[in-house]
N, C-alpha and C positions, 0 to 999 in steps of 0.2 A: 134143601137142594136148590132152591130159587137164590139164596143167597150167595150160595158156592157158584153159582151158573153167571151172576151177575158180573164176577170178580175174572172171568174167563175170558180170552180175546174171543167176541161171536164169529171173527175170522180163522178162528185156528180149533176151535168147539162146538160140536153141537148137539143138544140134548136130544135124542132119540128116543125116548119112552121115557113113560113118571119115573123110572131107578137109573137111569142110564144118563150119561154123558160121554161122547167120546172125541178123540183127537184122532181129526184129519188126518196129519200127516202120518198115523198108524190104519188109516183105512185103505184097505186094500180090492175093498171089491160091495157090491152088495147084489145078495141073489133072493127070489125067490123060495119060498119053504112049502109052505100048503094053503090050498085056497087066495085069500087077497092077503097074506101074510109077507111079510119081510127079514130080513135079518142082514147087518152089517157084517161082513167078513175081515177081520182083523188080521195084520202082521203077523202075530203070532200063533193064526188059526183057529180064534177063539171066536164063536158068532155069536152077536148079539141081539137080542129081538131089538124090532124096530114097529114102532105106534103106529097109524095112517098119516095122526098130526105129522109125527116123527118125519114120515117117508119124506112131507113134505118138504119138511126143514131141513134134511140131507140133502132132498135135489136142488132145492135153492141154493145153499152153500156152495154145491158141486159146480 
């Protein structure tokens, strides 16, 4: 995944969790789930967890 992650503009992607990578411009929100948990809301409605590392690499991007 490190390598796939390398080859990625860090302006247009960002890894959110050890399985996860996603594209910006398909994010559409990010909300709250349970407790200090996270999750990405997608374009197409689909949510994806989100790590704490993660959270933080989404807000920076953001």
């Amino acid at each position: 995944m490190s390598e796939l992650e390398a080859q990625l503009d860090p302006a247009r992607f960002v890894r959110v969790h050890r399985s996860f990578t996603i594209n910006l411009a398909w994010l559409q929100g990010q909300e709250k789930t349970d407790g200090d948990n996270y999750a990405a809301r997608m374009k197409s409605g689909k949510r994806i967890p989100v790590s704490r590392s993660g959270y933080e690499r989404l807000r920076t991007a953001l």
